[in-house]
KEVO-280089 format. One record per residue (C-alpha): residue in three letters; x, y, z; residue number from 1. Coordinates in pm, 1 decimal, padded with zeros to 6 digits. Each point is the difference from the previous one (the first is absolute). Layout:
<pts>
{code=ALA&x=X&y=Y&z=Z&pos=NUM}
...
</pts>
This chain:
<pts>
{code=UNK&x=09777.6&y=05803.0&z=07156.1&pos=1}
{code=UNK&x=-00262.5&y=00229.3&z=-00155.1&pos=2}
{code=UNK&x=00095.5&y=00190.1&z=-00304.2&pos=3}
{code=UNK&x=-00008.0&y=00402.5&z=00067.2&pos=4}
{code=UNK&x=-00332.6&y=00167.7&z=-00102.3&pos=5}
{code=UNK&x=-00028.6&y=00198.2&z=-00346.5&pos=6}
{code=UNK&x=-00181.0&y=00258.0&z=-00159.8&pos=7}
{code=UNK&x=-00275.8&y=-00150.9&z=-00166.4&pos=8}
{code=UNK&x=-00052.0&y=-00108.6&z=-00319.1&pos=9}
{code=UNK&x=00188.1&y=-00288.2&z=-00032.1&pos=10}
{code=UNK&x=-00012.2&y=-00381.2&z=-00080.8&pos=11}
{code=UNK&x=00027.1&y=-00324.3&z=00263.0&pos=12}
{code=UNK&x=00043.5&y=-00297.9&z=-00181.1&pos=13}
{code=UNK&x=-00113.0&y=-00264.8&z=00282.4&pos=14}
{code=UNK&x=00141.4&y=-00373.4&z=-00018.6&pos=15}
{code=UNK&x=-00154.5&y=-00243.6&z=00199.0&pos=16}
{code=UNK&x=00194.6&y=-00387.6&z=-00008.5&pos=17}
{code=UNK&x=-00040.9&y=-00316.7&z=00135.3&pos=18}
{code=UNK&x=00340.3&y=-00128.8&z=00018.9&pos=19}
{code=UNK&x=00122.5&y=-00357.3&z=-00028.7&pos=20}
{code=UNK&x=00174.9&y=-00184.1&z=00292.7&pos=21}
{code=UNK&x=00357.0&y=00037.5&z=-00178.7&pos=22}
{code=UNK&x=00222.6&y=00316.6&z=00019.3&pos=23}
{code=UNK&x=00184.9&y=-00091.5&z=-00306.9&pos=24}
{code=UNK&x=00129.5&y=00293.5&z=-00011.6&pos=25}
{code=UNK&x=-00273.5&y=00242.6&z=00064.9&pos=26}
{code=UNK&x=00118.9&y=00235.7&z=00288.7&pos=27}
{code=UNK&x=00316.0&y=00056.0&z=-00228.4&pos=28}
{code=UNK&x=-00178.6&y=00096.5&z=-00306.6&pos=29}
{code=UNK&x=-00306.5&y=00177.0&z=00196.3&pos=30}
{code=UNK&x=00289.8&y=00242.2&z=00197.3&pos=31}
{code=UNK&x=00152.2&y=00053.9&z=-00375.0&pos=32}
{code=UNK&x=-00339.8&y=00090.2&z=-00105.2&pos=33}
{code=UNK&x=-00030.3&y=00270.2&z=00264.4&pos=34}
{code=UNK&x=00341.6&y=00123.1&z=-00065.8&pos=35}
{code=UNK&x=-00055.1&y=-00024.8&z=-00393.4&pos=36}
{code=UNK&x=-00354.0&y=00195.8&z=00038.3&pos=37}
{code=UNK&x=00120.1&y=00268.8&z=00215.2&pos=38}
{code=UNK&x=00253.9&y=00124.2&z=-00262.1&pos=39}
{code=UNK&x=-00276.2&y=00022.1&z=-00289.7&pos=40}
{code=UNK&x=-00110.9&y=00381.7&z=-00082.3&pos=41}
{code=UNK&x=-00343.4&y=00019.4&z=00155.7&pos=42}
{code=UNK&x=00021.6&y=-00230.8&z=00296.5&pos=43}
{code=UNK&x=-00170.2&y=00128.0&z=00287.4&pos=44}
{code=UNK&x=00100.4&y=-00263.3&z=00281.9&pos=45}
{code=UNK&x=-00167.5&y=-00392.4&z=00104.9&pos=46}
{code=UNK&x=-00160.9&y=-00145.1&z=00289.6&pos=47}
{code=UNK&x=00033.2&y=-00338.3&z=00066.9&pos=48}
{code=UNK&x=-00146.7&y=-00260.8&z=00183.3&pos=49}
{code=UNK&x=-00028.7&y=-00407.1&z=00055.1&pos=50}
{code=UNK&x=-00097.0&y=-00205.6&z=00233.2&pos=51}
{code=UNK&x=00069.2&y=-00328.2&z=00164.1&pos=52}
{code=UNK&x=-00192.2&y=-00216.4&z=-00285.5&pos=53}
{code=UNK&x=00161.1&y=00150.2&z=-00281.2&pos=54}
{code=UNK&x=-00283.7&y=00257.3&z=-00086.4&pos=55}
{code=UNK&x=00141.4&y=00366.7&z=-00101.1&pos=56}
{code=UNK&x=-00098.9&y=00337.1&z=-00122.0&pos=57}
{code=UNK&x=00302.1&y=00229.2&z=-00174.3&pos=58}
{code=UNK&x=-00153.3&y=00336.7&z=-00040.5&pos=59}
{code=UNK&x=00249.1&y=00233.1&z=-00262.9&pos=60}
{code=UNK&x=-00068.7&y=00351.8&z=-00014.3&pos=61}
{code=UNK&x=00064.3&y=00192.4&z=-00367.7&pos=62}
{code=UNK&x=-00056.5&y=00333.1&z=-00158.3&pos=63}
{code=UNK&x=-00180.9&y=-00071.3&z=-00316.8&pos=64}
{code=UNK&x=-00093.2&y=-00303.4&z=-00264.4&pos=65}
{code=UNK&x=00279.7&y=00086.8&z=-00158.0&pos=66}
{code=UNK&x=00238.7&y=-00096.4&z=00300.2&pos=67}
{code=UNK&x=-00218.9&y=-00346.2&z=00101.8&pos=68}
{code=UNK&x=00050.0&y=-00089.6&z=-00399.1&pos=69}
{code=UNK&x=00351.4&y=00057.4&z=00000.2&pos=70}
{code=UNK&x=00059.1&y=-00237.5&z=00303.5&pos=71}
{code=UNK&x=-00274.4&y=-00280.9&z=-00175.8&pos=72}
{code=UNK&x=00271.1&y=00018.2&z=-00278.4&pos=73}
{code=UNK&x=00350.5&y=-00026.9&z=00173.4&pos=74}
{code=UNK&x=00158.6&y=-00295.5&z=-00103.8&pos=75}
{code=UNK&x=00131.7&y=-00112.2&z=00384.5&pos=76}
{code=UNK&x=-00353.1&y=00032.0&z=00111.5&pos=77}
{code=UNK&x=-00192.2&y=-00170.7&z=-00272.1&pos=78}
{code=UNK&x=00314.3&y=-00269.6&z=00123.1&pos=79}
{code=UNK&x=-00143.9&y=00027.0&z=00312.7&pos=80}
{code=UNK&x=-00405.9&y=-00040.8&z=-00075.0&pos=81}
{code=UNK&x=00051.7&y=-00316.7&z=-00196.7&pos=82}
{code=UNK&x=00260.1&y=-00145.1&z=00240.5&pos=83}
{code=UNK&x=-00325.6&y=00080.7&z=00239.9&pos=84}
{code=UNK&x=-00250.2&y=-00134.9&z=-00179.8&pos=85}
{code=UNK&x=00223.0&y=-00366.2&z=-00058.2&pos=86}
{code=UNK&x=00152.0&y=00007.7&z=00317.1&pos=87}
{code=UNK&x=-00145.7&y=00178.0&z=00256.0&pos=88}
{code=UNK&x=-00339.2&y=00056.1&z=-00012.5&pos=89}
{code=UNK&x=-00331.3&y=-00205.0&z=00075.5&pos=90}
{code=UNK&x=-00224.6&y=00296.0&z=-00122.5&pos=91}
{code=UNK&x=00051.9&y=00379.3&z=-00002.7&pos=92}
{code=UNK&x=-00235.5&y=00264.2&z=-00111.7&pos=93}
{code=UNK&x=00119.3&y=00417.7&z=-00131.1&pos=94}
{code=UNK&x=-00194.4&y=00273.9&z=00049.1&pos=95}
{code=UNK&x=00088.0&y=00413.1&z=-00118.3&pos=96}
{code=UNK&x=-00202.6&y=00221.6&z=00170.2&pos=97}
{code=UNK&x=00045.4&y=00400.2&z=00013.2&pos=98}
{code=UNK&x=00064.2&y=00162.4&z=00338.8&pos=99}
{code=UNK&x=-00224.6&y=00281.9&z=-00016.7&pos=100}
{code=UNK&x=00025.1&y=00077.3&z=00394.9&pos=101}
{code=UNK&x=00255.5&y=-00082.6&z=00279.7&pos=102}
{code=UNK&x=-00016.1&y=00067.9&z=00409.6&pos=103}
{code=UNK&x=00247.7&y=-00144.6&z=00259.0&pos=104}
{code=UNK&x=00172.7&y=00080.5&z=00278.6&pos=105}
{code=UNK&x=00336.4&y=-00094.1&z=00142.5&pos=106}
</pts>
């Protein structure tokens, strides 16, 4: 489902991931991370994608640095990243970048 559009400025932090073969676990804590995300001040909303081989893009949508650093440092999601990075993941990169324009339709 794609997240609704904002007034621009704001932040998308982009995670791609190369999951492992195991769920161990992972759609349960991913859905918690969505839930967990969405109820931090300066959320915006999340895209997400992955297909058939385990590759995956999360987009999250915030207000300011402020907001993105706040979620870095919640204790359930720092759970979360280094569950990922022992468990789950093969590789995974993180980008910020700063919306400065949107266009859509639909």
């Amino acid at each position: 489902m794609m997240a609704a559009l904002f007034d621009p400025p704001y932040l998308a932090v982009i995670f791609s991931s190369q999951r492992t073969e195991e769920d161990r676990g992972y759609g349960r804590v991913s859905e918690r991370m969505v839930e967990l995300a969405a109820q931090q001040p300066g959320f915006l909303g999340v895209e997400s994608a992955r297909d058939a081989e385990g590759f995956g893009i999360t987009v999250s949508y915030w207000k300011d640095e402020a907001s993105v650093a706040a979620w870095k440092a919640d204790l359930e999601h720092a759970a979360a990243q280094r569950l990922g990075k022992d468990t789950w993941y093969r590789a995974f990169r993180l980008r910020v970048a700063k919306v400065e324009r949107v266009n859509g339709m639909g």
